[in-house]
C-alpha positions in Angstrom: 1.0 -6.4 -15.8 3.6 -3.5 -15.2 3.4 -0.6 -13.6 3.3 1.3 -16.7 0.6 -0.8 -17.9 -1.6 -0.5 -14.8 -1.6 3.1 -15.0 -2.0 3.6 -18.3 -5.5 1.5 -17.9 -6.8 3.4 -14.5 -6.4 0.5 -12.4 -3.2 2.6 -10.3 -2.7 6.1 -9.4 0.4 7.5 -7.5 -0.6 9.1 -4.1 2.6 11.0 -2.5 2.3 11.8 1.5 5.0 11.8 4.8 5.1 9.3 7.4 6.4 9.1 10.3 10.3 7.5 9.8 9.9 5.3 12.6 6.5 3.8 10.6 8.7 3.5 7.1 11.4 1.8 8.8 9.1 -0.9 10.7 7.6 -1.7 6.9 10.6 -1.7 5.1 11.6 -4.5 8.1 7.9 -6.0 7.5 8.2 -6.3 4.0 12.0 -7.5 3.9 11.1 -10.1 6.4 7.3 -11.3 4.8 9.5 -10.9 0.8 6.6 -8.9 0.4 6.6 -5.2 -1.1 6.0 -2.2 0.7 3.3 -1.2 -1.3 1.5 -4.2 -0.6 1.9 -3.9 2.8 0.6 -0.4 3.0 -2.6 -1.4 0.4 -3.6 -4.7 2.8 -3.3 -1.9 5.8 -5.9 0.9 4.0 -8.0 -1.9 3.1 -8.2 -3.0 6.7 -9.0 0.6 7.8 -11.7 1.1 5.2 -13.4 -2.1 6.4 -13.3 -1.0 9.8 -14.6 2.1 9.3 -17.5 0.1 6.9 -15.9 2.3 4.0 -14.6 -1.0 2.0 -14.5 -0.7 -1.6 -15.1 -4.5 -1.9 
């Protein structure tokens, strides 16, 4: 399903913020070096922090 697709059903909305350019940098590595993409990355890392504050969505 593409991006387009995904939105257009609900599933994805865009959320803009800043971070800190040492943080970027170290995902952009992270996700070059896993051939993952960064937006995985940063979704496995909410999910993580929901769950440890007993906030997960799951």
């Amino acid at each position: 399903m593409g991006l387009d697709t995904a939105l257009a059903m609900g599933k994805r909305k865009m959320y803009n913020t800043t971070l800190d350019s040492d943080l970027i940098r170290q995902v952009k590595i992270l996700a070059a070096q896993l051939e993952k993409r960064q937006n995985d990355l940063l979704e496995e890392a909410i999910k993580d922090l929901l769950k440890k504050y007993n906030l997960d969505s799951n």
